[in-house]
N, C-alpha and C positions, 0 to 999 in steps of 0.2 A: 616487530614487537610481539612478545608472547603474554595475551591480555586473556584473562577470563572472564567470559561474559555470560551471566544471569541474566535472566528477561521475564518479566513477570506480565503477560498483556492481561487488559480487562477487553470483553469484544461484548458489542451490543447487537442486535438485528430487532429492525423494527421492519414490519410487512405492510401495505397498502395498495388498495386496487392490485397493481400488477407490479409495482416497485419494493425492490427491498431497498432499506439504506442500513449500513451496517457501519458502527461507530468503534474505535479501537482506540486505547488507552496503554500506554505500559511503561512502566519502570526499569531502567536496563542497569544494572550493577554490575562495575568492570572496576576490575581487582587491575591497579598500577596504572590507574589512568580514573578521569572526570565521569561520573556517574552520568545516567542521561534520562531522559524522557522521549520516548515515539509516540504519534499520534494523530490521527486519522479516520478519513470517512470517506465512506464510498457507495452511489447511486445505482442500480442495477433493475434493469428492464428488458424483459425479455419478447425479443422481436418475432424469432417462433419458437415454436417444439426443440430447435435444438442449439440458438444463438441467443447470446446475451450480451447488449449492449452495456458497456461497466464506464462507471465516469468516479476517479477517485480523485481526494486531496490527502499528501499525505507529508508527515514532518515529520522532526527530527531536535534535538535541544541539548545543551546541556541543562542540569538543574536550575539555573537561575536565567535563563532563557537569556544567553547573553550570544549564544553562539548557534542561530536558528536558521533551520533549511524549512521549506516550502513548496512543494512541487504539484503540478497538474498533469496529471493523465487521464485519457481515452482509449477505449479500448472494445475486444469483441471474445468471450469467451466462445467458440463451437464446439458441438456436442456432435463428434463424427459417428462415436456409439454414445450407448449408456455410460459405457466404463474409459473412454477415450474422448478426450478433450483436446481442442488447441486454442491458448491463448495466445494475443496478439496485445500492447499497448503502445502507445505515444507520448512520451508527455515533456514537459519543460519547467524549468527552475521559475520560481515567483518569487524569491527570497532564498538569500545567500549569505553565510557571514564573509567579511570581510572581500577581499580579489578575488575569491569563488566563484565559479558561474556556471551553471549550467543551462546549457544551449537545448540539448535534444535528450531524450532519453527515450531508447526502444527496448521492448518488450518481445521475445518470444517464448514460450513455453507447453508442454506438455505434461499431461496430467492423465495418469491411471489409475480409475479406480478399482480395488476388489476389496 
């Protein structure tokens, strides 16, 4: 399918003691297909100088929240430099439309900053 998709996020970050939680909002408009809604939060504490333990929830809709996904992950960002990252998550489906199911969901990635 050849869909155009617009995504409009709102993102929030609230800081305390040593945790951030960071709130995410957005609107997705897709041209020849059901518009949608994402949305999501996510806990983050940092164990040292250079690991961050990440605990997210995160979802998915269409507009009239008829057709709604739900997922939990955990996870561990490392900071091997300043500018080189590796993350790591795990998570699994909590809510599924329909015969949908998600079992397991893993996470790898790499991340350079400059």
């Amino acid at each position: 399918d050849d869909e155009d998709l617009f995504y409009v996020p709102v993102l929030l970050e609230y800081s305390f003691d040593s945790w951030r939680i960071n709130l995410e909002f957005g609107y997705e408009s897709i041209k020849n297909a059901q518009d949608g809604l994402a949305y999501g939060a996510a806990a983050i504490f940092p164990v040292s100088d250079r690991m961050e333990l990440l605990f997210e929830l995160q979802g998915g809709s269409d507009t009239s929240f008829d057709d709604d996904i739900l997922s939990a992950r955990a996870g561990i960002d490392y900071g091997w430099t300043e500018d080189l990252h590796f993350l790591f998550s795990v998570g699994t489906g909590l809510t599924e439309p329909g015969d949908v199911e998600l079992d397991y969901d893993l996470f790898f990635g790499v991340q350079y900053f400059r």
